[in-house]
N, C-alpha and C positions, 0 to 999 in steps of 0.2 A: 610850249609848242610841242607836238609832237611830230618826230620827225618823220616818220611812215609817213602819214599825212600829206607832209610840206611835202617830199619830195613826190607825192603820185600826184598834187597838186600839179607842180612846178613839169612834171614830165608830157601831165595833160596841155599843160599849157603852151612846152614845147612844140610839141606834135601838133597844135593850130596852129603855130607858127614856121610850123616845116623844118623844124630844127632841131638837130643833133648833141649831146652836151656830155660830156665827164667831167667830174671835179673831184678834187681830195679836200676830202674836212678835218678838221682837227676839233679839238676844246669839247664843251658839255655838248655840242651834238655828236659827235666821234660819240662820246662814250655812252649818249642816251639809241642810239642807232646801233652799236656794240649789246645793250643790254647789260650794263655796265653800272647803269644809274639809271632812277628813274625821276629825278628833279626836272624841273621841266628848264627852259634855256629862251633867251629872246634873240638866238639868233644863228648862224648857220657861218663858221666859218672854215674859209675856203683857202685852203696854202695854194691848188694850183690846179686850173691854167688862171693867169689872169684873167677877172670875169670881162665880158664883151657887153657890148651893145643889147645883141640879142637875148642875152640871159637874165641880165640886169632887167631889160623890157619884160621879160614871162617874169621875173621874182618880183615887178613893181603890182602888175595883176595880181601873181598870187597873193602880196601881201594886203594888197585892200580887199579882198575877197574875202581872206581870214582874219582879219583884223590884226595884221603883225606890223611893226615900228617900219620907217623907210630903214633902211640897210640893213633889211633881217638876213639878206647873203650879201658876205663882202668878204674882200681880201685884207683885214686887219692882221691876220697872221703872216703874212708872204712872206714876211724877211725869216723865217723860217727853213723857209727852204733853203738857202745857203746856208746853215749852221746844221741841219741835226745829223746827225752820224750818215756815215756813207750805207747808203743803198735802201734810204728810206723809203723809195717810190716802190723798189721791189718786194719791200716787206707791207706796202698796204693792201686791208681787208674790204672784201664788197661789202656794202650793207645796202644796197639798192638799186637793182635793173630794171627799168621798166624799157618802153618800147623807142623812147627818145633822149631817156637821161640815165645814165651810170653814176654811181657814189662810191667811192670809194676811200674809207677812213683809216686814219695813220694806226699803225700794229700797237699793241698793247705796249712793248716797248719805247716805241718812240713817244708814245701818248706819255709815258712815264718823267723821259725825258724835257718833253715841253710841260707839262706840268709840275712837275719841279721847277723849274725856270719860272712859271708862272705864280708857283706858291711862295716862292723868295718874296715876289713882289707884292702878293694877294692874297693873305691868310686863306679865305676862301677855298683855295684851290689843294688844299690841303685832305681837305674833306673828299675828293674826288681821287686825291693820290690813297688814299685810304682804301675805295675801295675796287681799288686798280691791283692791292694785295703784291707789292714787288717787293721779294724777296732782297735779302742782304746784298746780298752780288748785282742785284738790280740800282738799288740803290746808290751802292760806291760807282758804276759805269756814268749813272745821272747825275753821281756830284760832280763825277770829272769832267763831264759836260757840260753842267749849268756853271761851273767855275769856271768856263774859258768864256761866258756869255757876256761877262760886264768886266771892268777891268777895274771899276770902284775899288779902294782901298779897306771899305765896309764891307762890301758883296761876299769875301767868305766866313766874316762873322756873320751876316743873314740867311746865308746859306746851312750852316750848321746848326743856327738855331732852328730853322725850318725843318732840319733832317733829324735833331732831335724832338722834338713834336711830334713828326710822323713817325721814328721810331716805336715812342711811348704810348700813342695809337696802337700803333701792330704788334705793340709789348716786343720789339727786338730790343728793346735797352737792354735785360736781360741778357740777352746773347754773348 
């Protein structure tokens, strides 16, 4: 998917239906809309506002239009928003204004943060912290944070092997 696309899509689709929208994304479309990545993603998610009636209705158009899965925008990430460090909402970037919908994606920061949390879980997400390039100091602030995320007895041996991985990636094992 590309999200330029989706979202002039979704803004046109608005704008038939007389309606207004902002959202904050997180995950591979944050960082494909960033320019971050250029992998493509099956879906758009959304920490916040929780989605409505009306947006859900323009995202099920756009999605038969373009051929995308039913819940290509959803709120899978919400619980999010009560955990990532304080003043998230102020540190997020635009990545798309059109006439009826605003995008707005989590800071390179915080994207650090929730993908590490997400890479514990999803080797996968590894490959994306890679090329997010977060420095040593970045690093240690997203252990501290993804270690208060689970309270598993495992969780900070998963954690540390995770962070050795992406280390050895960004060649900081050296360090």
């Amino acid at each position: 998917m590309k999200t330029d696309a989706v979202f002039r899509a979704l803004n046109e689709e608005l704008s038939r239906s007389g309606l207004e929208r902002e959202i904050v994304i997180c995950g591979g479309a944050a960082l494909i809309a960033l320019g971050i990545v250029s992998r493509a993603t099956r879906d758009v998610d959304v920490l916040d506002p929780i989605l409505d009636s009306g947006i859900l209705s323009a995202a099920s158009a756009v999605g038969k239009a373009m051929g995308l899965t039913d819940g290509w925008l959803n709120n899978g990430p919400r619980a999010l928003t009560e955990t990532l460090p304080q003043g998230w909402v102020d540190r997020c970037t635009e990545v798309f204004r059109g006439s009826h919908l605003r995008v707005r994606s989590l800071s390179r920061i915080d994207l650090i943060f929730s993908k590490l949390d997400a890479a514990a879980s999803r080797v996968d997400d590894i490959r994306d912290l890679d090329r997010l390039k977060p420095t040593m100091e970045e690093l240690e602030a997203a252990k501290e944070w993804t270690l208060a995320q689970d309270a598993a007895e495992i969780w900070p041996q998963i954690v540390d092997e995770c962070l050795a991985e992406l280390k050895r990636r960004l060649d900081h094992a050296k360090e």
